[in-house]
N, C-alpha and C positions, 0 to 999 in steps of 0.2 A: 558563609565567609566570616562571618561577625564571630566565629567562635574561635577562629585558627589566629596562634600569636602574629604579631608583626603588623606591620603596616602598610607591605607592598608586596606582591606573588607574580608567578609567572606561571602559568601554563600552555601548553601544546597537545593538537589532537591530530595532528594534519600526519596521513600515509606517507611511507617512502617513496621517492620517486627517482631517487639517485640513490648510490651507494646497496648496501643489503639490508634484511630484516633483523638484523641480528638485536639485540636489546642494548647494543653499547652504543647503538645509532640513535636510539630516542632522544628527542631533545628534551630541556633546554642540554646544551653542549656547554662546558667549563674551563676558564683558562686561569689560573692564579697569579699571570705577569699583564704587564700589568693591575694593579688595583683589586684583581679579583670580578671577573666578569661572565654572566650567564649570558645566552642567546639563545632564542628562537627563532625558526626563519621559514616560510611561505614563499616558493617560487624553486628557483633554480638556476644556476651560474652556469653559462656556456663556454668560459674563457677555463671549467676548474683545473683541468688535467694542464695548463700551462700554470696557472697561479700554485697549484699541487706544488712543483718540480719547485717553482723560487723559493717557496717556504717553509721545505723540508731542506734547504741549505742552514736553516736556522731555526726550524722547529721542529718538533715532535705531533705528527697525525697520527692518533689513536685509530681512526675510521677511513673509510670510502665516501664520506657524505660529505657534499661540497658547502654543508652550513659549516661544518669542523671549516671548514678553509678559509669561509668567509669569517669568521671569528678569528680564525687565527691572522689574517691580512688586518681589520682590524685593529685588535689588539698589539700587533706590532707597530702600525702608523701610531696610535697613540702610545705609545712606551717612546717612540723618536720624539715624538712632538712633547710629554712633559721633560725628556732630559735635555731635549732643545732650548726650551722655555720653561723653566720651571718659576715661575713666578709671573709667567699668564694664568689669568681667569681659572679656576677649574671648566666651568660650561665652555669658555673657546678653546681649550685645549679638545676639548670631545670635537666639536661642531670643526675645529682644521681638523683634527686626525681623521674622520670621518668623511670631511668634504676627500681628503687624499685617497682612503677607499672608495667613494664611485667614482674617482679615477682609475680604478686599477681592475674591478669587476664587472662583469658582464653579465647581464640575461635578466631574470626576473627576482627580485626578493626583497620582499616585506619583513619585516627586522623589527623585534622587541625582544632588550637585553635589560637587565641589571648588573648596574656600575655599582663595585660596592663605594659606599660613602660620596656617593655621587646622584642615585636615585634609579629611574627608568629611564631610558632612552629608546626609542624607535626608529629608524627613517626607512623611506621610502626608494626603489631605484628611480632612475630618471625619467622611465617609461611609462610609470604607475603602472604596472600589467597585473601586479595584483594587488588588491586591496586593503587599504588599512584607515583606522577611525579611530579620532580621537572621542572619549566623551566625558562626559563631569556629572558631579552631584555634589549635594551636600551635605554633610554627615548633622549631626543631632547638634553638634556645637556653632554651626553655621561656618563651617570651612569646607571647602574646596578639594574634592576629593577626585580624582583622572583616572582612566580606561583607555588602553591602547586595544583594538581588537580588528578581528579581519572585517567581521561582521555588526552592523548594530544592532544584529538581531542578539546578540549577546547583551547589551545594555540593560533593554526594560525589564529582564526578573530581578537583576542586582539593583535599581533604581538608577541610572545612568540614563543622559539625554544626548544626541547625539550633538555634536563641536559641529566637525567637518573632516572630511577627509582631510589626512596626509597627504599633502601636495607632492607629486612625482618632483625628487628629488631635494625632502626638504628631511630635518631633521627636528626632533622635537625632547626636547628633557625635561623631566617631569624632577624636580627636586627632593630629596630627603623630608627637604620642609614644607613641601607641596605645589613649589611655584615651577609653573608651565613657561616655560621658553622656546622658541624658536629661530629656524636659522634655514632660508632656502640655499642649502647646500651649492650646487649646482645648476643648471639652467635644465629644467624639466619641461617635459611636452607628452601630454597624457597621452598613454595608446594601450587603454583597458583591455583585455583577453576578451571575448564577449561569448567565451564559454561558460564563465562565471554567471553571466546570467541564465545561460539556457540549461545547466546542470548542476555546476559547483554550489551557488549560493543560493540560502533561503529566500524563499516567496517575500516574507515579511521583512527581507533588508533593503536599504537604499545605499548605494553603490555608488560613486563618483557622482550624487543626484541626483541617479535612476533607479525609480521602484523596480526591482525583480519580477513582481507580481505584476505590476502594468508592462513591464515589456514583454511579459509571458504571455498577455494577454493580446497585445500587438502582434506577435506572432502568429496566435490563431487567428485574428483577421485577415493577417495577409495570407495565412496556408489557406482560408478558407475561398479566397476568390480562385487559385490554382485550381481545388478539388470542385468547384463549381463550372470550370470549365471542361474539367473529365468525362460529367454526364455518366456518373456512377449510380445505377440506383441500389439506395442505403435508407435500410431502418432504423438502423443506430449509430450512433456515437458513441466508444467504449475508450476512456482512455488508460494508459499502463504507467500503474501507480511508482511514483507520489508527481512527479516533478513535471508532466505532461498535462495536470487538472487544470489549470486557465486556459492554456489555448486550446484546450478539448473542448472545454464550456463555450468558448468564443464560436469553435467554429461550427457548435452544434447550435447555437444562436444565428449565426450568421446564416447557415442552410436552413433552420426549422426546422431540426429535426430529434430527436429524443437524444436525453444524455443519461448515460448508465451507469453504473460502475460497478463494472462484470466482470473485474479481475480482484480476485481479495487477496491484501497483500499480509504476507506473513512476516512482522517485523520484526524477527527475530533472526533475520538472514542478512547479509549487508548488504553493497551495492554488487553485483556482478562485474561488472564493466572494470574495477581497481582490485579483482581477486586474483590470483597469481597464477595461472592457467586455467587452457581451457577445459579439462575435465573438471575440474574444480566449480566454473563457472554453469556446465552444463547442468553438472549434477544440482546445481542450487536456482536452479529457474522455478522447477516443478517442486521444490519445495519454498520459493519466495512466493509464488503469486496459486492461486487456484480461480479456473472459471466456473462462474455462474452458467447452468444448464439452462435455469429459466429466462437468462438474458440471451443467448446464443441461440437456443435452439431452434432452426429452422429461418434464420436470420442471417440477411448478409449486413455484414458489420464493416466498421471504421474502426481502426485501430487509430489512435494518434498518441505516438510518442515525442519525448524533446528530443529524443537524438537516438539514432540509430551507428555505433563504433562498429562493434566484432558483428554483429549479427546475432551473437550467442540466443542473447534474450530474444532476440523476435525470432527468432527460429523455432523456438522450442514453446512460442507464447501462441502463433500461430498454429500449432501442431495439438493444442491446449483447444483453442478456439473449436477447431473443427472436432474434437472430442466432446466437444461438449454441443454440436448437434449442428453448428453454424453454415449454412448456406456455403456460404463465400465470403473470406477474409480481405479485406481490402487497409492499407496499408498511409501513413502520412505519417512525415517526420518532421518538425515541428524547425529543425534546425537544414542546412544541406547536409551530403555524403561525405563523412573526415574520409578524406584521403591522404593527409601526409602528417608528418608526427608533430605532436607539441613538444617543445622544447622546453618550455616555460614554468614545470609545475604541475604537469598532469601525468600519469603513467600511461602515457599514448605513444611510445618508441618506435614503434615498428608499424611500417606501413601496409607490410605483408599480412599483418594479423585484420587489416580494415576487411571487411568484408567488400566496402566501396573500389577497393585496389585494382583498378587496369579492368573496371566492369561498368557497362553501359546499366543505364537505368534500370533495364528490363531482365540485365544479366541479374542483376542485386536480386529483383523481384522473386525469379526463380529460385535463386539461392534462397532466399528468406520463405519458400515456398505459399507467397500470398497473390491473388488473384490481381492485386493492382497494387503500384507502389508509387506514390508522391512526394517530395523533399521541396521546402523551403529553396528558393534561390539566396546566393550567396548577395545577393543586390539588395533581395526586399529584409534581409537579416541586418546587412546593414546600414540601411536606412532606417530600418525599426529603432535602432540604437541612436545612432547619429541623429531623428528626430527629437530624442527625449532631452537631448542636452547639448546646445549649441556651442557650449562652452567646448567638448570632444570634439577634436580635430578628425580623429581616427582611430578605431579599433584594430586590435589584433585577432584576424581571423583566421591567422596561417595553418590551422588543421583542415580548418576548409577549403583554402586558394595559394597556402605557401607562400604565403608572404608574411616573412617573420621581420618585426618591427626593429629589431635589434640591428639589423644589419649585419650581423654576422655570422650569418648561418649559410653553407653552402651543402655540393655534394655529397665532397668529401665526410662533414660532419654528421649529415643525415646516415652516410651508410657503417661511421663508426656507432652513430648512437644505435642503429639497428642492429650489429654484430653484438654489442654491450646489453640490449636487451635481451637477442636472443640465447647469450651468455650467462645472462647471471636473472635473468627474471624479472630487472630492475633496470633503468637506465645507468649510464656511469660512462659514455663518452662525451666529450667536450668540445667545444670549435676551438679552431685555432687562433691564434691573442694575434689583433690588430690594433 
């Protein structure tokens, strides 16, 4: 970074989840009214297909992506607010026109733009459902230098220490001239996604407080008292790389029993689970992971993964397994069964596509074609959570139990966002504005 001009960047790496793939959808997004403004955004608006309609009475939407709308809501609260005031503050003019947008938006999104002649700005919704971190260091001349990121696993190769989170529903500007400010927006009540930990986010990040890596590891203790009550006999532990190795380890500690690592992953494949159908998906299992003969062979094994969505992967991972000489495939998922869509930020639309959908435990089993199959309780998931930080009132776990934090998610929205996925490949239906 030390080589690129300037003194402040942006970037984004984060999939679509709304709108298409098309390349005019990458962010950051650009508006030149006011000031000149970039954005980047992490989550997802539930209110967009109502906020769409107001803001095409007086704007121009290049895209389908509901960040293009949250920029443009935005961007027009502040354009009223300095011709209202134009001799407030630069910083309060941002921190009202902003407080006026999470009045008006809905659902989940983490937010870092560049204000030109203004500096960075980030805020947070009022849910915090996904995450954002501030952090600092200090350059060669002894000044103060800031990092907005989702993660602080982004901080230690740049030299960055972690601040604190973004408080759910605050606002933070970072200055031209480097000075950090704040402003708690509106009244925020954390209700973190707690899918973030069990998939989304790095082992090595700390989250609203909570190591990743320690609550990963809480989860295999508590799967491992479930599968001790099965009365399974198992020779191994195998877990399905990457994001399933702590609670493998836990619950291969907690049984005594040997830990393996019989699947080798080919890192040159992405994630399956956010690829954009399922042949697509199918065809890249048997070339993401390969097993080990001399781990399986003649061996009834444990699979434990952090999360079982489409089935895709453990279908095709168990059918791997027994190829490669295995006894009997036995089955644990580290998270419960997603049954119903995230709305939030994940490309999880459709409920049809769960494997979990309108099937009893044993149904799933068969489908997944493994000799026995176990899930996390939605209880011990989260209490795992809710133990690590007293500070969390409550998690969002609505892929698991439907119950989405926001408030405004009904039927009707579920079965547009489901028509809109099966439509277009991509979410892009919206709740209705309450």
């Amino acid at each position: 970074m030390k080589y690129l001009e300037g003194h402040i960047g942006l970037g984004h790496v984060r999939y679509p989840t709304a709108g298409g793939l098309s390349a005019t959808e990458a962010q950051p997004f650009f508006v030149n009214q006011p000031l000149g403004i970039y954005l980047i955004h992490n989550g997802n608006l539930t209110n967009a297909d109502y906020l769409r309609e107001k803001e095409l009475n007086n704007r121009h939407l290049r895209t389908g992506s509901d960040s293009e709308i949250l920029l443009n809501v935005f961007a027009e609260d502040l354009s009223k607010e300095i011709s209202s005031n134009p001799n407030k503050d630069k910083d309060k003019q941002l921190f009202d026109a902003v407080t006026e947008t999470m009045g008006k938006v809905k659902g989940a999104y983490s937010i870092i733009s560049l204000i030109n002649g203004q500096g960075m700005f980030a805020f947070r919704d009022p849910h915090g459902i996904r995450p954002l971190v501030l952090g600092q260091r200090q350059n060669a001349n002894g000044q103060d230098e800031w990092c907005v990121a989702s993660e602080d696993a982004a901080f230690g190769p740049l030299g960055f220490s972690i601040v604190r989170d973004v408080n759910p529903g605050e606002a933070i500007l970072i200055t031209d001239e480097g000075k950090m400010i704040s402003r708690q927006c509106v009244k925020g009540a954390i209700s973190p996604c707690i899918f973030e930990y069990i998939y989304l986010a790095r082992p090595d990040s700390q989250i609203n407080g909570i190591s990743v890596y320690e609550f990963q590891l809480e989860l295999g203790r508590r799967l491992a008292k479930r599968i001790n009550e099965r009365g399974w006999e198992i020779d191994t532990i195998v877990p399905v790389p990457d994001g399933s190795r702590p609670s493998a380890i836990e619950v291969a500690s907690a049984l005594d029993l040997p830990y393996r690592e019989g699947l080798v992953k080919n890192r040159y494949v992405g994630r399956t689970f956010i690829m954009p159908d399922q042949r697509t998906r199918e065809l890249s299992v048997r070339r993401k992971l390969n097993a080990m003969r001399s781990v399986f062979n003649g061996k009834s094994v444990l699979l434990i993964d952090d999360s079982i969505v489409r089935g895709t992967t453990m279908n095709q991972i168990v059918k791997m397994c027994r190829d490669a000489g295995a006894v009997k495939v036995y089955l644990a998922s580290a998270a419960p069964p997603v049954r119903y869509p995230n709305v939030y930020g994940v490309d999880m639309p459709s409920r049809k596509e769960f494997v979990a959908d309108n099937k009893t435990e044993e149904e799933i089993c068969a489908t997944l074609g493994a000799d026995g199959l176990i899930y996390q309780t939605v209880d011990d998931l989260l209490q795992a959570g809710l133990g690590m930080n007293a500070q969390i009132p409550r998690f969002d776990a609505s892929c698991f139990n439907g119950d989405y934090v926001t408030g405004d998610i009904d039927d009707k929205y579920l079965e547009r966002l489901e028509a809109a996925g099966r439509g277009k490949g991509k979410t892009g239906a919206t709740a209705p504005a309450r």
